[in-house]
VOKELO-682251 format. One record per residue (C-alpha): residue number from 0; residue in one letter; x, z, y. Coordinates in Angstrom, 3 decimals, m for minus. Layout:
BEGIN
rec k:NUM	r:a	px:X	pz:Z	py:Y
...
This chain:
BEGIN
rec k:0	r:x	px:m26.468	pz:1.489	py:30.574
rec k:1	r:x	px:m29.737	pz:m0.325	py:29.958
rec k:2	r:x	px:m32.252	pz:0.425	py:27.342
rec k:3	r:x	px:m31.245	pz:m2.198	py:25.135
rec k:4	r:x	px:m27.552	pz:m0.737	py:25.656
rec k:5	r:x	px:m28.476	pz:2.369	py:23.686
rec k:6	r:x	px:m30.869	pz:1.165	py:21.478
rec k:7	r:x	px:m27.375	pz:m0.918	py:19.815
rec k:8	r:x	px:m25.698	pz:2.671	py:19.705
rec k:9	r:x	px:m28.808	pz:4.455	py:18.074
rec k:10	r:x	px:m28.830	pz:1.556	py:15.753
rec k:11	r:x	px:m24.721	pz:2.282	py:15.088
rec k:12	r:x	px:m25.119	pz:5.881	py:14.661
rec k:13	r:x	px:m27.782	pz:5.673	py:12.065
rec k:14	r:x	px:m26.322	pz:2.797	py:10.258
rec k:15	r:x	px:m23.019	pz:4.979	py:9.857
rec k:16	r:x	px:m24.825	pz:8.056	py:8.682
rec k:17	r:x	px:m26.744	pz:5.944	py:5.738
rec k:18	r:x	px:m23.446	pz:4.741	py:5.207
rec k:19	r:x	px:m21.306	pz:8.088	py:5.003
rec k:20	r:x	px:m25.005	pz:8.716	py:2.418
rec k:21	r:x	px:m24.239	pz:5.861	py:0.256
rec k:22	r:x	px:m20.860	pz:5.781	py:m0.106
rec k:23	r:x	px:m20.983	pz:9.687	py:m0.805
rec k:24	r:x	px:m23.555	pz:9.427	py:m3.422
rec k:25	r:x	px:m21.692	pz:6.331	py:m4.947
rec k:26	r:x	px:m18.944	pz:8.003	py:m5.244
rec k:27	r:x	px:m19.805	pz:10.875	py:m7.071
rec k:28	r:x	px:m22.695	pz:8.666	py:m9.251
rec k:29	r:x	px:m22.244	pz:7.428	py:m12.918
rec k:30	r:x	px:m23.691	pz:4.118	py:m11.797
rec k:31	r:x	px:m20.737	pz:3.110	py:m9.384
rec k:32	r:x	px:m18.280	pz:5.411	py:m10.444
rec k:33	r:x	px:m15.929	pz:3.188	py:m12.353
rec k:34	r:x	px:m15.292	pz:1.570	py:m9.211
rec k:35	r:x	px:m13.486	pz:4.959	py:m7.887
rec k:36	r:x	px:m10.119	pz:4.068	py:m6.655
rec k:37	r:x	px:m9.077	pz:7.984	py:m8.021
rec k:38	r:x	px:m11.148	pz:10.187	py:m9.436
rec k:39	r:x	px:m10.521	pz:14.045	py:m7.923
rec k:40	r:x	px:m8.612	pz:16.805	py:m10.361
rec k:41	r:x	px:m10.893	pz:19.839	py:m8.393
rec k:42	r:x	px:m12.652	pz:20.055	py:m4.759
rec k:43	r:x	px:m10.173	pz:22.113	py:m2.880
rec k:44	r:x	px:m12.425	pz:22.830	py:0.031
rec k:45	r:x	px:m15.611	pz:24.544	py:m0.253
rec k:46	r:x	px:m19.068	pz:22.771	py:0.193
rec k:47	r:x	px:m20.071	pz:24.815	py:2.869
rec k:48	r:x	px:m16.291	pz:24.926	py:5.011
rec k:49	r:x	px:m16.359	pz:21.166	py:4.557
rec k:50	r:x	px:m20.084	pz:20.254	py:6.008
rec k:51	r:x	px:m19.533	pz:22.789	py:8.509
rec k:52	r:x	px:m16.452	pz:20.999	py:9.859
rec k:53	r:x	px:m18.507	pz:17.922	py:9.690
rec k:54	r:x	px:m21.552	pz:18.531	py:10.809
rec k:55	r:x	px:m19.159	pz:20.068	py:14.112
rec k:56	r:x	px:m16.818	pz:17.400	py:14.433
rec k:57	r:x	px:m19.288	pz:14.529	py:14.356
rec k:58	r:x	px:m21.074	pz:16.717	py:16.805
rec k:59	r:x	px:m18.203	pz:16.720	py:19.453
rec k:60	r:x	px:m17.544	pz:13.213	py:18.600
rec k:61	r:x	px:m21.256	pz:12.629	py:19.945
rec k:62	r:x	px:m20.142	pz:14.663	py:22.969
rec k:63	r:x	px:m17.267	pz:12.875	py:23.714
rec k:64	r:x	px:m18.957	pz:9.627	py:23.387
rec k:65	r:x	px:m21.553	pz:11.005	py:26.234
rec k:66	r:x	px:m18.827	pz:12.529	py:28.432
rec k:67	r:x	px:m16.955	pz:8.999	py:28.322
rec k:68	r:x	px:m19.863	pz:7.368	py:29.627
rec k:69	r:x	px:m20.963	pz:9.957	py:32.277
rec k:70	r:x	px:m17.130	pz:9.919	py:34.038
rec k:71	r:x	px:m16.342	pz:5.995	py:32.975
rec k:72	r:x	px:m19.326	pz:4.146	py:32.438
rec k:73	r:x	px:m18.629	pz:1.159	py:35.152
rec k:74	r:x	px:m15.069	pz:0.885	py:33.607
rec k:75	r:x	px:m16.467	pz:0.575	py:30.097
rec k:76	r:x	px:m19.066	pz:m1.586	py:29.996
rec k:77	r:x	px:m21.139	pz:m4.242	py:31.931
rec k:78	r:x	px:m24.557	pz:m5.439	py:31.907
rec k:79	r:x	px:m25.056	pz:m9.037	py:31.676
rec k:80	r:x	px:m24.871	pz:m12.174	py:29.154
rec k:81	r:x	px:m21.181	pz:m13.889	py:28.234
rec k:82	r:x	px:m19.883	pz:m16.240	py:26.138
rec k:83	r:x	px:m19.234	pz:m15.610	py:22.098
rec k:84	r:x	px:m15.841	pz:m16.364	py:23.006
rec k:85	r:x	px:m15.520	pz:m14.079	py:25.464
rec k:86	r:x	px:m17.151	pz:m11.264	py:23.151
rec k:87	r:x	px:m15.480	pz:m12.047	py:20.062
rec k:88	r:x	px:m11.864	pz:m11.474	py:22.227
rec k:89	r:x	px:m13.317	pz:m8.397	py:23.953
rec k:90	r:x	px:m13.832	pz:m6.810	py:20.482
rec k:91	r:x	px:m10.956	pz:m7.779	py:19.096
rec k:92	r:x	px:m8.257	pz:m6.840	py:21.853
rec k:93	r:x	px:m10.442	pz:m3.746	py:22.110
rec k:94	r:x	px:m10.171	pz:m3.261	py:18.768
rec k:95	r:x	px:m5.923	pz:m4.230	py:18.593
rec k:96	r:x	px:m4.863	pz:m1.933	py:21.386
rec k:97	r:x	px:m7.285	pz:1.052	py:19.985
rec k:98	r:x	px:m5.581	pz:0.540	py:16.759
rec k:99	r:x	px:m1.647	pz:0.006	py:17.928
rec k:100	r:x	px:m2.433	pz:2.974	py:20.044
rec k:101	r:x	px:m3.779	pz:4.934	py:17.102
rec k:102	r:x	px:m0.801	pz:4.173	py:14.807
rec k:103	r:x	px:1.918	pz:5.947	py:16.944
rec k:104	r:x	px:m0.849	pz:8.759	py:17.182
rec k:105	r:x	px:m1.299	pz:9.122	py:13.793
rec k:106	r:x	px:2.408	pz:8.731	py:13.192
rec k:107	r:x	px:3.098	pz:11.295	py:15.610
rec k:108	r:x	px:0.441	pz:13.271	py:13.568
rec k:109	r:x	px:2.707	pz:13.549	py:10.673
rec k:110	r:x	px:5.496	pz:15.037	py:12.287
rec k:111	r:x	px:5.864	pz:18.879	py:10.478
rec k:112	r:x	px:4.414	pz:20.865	py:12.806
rec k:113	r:x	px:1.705	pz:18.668	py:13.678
rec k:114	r:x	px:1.059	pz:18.103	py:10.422
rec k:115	r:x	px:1.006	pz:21.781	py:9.732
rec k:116	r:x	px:m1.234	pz:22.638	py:12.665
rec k:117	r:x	px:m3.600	pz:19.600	py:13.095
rec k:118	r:x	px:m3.292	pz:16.966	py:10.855
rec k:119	r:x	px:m3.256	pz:18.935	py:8.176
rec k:120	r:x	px:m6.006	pz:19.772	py:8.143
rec k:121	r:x	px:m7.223	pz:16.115	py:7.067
rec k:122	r:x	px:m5.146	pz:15.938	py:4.644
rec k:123	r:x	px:m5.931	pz:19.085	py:2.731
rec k:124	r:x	px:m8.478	pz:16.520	py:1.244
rec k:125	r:x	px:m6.324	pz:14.244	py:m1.134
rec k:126	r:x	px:m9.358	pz:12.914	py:m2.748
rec k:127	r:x	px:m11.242	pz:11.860	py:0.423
rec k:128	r:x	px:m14.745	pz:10.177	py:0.029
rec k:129	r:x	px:m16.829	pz:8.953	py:3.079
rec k:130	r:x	px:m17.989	pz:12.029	py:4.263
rec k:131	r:x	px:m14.873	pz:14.088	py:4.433
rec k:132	r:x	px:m13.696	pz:10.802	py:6.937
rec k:133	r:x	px:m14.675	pz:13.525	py:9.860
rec k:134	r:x	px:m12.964	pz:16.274	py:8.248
rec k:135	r:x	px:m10.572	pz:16.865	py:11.170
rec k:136	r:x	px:m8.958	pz:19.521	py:13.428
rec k:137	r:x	px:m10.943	pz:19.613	py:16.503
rec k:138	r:x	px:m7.888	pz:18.475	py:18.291
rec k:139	r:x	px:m7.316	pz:15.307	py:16.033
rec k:140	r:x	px:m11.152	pz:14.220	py:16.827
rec k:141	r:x	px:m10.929	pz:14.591	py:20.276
rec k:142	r:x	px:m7.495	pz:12.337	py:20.658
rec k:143	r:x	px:m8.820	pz:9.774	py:18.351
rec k:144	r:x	px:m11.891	pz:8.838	py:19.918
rec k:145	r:x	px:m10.401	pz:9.262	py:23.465
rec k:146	r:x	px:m8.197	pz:6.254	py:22.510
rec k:147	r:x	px:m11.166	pz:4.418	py:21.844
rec k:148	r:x	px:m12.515	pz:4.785	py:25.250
rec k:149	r:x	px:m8.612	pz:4.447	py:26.780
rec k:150	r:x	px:m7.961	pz:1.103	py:25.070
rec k:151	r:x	px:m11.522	pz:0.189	py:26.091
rec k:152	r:x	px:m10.613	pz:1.479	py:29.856
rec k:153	r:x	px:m7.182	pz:m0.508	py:30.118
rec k:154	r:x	px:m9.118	pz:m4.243	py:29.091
rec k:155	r:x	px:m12.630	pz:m3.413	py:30.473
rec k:156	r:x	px:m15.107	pz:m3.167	py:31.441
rec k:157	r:x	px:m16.417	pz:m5.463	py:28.324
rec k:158	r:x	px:m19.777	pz:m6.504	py:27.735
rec k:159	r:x	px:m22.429	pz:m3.905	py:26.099
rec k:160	r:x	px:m22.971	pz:m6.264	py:23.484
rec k:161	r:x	px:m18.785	pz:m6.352	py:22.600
rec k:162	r:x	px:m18.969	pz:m2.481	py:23.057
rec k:163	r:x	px:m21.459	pz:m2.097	py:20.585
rec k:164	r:x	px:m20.224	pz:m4.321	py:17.584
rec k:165	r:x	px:m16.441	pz:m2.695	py:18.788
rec k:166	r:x	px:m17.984	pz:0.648	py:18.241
rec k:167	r:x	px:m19.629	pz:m0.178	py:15.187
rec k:168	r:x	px:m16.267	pz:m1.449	py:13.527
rec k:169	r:x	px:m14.415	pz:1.437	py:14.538
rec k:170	r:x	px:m16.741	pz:3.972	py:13.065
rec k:171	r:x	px:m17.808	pz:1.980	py:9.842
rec k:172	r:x	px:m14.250	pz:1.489	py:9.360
rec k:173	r:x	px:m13.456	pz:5.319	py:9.484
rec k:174	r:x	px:m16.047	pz:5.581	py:6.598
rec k:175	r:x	px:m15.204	pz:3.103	py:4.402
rec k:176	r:x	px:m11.539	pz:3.700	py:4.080
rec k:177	r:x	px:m12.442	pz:7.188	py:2.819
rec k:178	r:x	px:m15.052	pz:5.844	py:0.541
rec k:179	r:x	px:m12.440	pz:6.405	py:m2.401
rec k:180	r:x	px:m14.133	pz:3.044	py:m3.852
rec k:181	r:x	px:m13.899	pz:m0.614	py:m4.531
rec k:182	r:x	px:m16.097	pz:m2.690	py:m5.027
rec k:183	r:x	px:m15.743	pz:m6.341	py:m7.529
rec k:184	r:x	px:m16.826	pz:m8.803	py:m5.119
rec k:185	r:x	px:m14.596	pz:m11.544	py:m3.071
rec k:186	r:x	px:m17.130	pz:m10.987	py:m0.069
rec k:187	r:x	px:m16.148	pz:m7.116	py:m0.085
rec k:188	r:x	px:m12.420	pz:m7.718	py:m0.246
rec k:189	r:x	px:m11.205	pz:m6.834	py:3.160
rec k:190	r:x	px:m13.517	pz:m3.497	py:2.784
rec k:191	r:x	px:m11.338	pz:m2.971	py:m1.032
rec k:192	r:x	px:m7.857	pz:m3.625	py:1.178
rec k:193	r:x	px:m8.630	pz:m0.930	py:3.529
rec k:194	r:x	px:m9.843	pz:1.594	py:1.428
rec k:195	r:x	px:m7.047	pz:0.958	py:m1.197
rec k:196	r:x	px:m4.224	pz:0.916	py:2.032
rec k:197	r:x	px:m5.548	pz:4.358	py:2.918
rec k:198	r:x	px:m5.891	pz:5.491	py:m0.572
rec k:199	r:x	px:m2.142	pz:4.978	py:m0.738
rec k:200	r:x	px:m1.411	pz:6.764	py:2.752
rec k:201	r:x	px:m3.749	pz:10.182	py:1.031
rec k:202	r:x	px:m1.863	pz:9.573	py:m2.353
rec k:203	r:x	px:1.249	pz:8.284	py:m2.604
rec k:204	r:x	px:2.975	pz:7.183	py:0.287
rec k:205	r:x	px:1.878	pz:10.167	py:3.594
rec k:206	r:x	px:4.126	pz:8.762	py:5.640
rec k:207	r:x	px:3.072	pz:5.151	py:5.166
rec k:208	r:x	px:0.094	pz:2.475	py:6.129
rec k:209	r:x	px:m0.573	pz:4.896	py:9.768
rec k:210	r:x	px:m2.736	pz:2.285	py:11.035
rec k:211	r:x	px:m6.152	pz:2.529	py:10.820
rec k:212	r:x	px:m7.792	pz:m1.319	py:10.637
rec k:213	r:x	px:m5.106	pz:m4.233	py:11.240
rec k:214	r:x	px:m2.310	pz:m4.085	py:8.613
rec k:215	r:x	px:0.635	pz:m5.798	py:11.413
rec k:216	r:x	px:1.178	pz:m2.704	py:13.107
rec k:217	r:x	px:2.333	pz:m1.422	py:9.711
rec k:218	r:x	px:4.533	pz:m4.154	py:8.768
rec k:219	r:x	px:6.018	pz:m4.500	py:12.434
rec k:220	r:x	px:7.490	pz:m1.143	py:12.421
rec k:221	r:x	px:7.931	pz:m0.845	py:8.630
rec k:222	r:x	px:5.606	pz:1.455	py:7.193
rec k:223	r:x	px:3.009	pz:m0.774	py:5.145
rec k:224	r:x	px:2.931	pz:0.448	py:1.803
């Protein structure tokens, strides 16, 4: 990794955490809160349970992100220039198998006892905004982001660059389909889909839309609601 390598990933984490601020202030403000999606009947956790479980699990997600690159760095990423074709299709079949990968895991997560003893856990929060995106059993957070690193494993390495704007998707992502919000403009309407599809998957439908940022894998095997 070079310096410019992890001055992209500084840039990504701090992005996300003004992010998770925003969207968590939004949510809650009388300013932007007529663009709630649902607005919550009580807070079922308590404040402090559910920043402790945050504060820890983005914690070990930073971990894990530093183990992966310890043990794997040469199979995850290269240093060197490359074509904007060849980054735009190492994000994106980064970002496909990372996401077909995470639908059968998340799937998997809502089998009953998994569901009792892991997943669960997430879903205790059936008004989710931003910041409760990382409120997870420890287990759930560590298989998660090891299929990030997996998917990236199996088709790498890929450029820094393509890791970087990969990562960034994947986490910003996270966020903003927990943002509980939607916003009225046409450039925001792909944010609006995903936080309405996972809306539906808290709400609704729990054993529909599994996966997590392309809708196919949904509609493939049947369970886009």
């Amino acid at each position: 990794m070079n310096t410019y390598f992890l001055i992209m990933i500084a840039a990504v984490f701090v992005t996300n955490t003004v992010l998770i601020g925003f969207m968590t202030w939004a949510v809650q403000s009388e300013r932007f809160g007529k663009y709630r999606i649902r607005t919550p009947e009580r807070n079922r956790i308590p404040t402090g349970k559910k920043y402790i479980n945050v504060s820890l699990n983005m914690l070990l997600s930073l971990l894990l992100f530093v183990a992966a690159f310890y043990y794997l760095g040469d199979k995850l990423v290269y240093v060197g220039s490359t074509s904007v074709a060849t980054l735009v299709g190492e994000v994106l079949a980064s970002l496909m198998l990372y996401d077909f990968m995470y639908y059968f895991l998340h799937r998997g997560m809502h089998y009953p006892k998994v569901m009792k003893y892991v997943h669960g856990v997430h879903h205790y929060v059936r008004f989710p905004t931003s910041v409760e995106s990382t409120y997870l059993h420890p287990l759930e957070n560590i298989l998660g982001v090891s299929l990030l690193f997996i998917a990236v494993v199996i088709l790498g390495p890929i450029s820094t660059t393509a890791f970087a704007i990969m990562f960034f998707i994947y986490t910003s992502v996270n966020i903003i389909v927990h943002s509980n919000l939607v916003f009225p403009h046409p450039a925001l309407r792909l944010l609006n889909f995903w936080a309405i599809k996972h809306d539906i998957h808290h709400g609704k439908h729990l054993n529909a839309n599994y996966a997590s940022i392309f809708p196919f894998w949904d509609q493939m095997f049947g369970t886009a609601k």
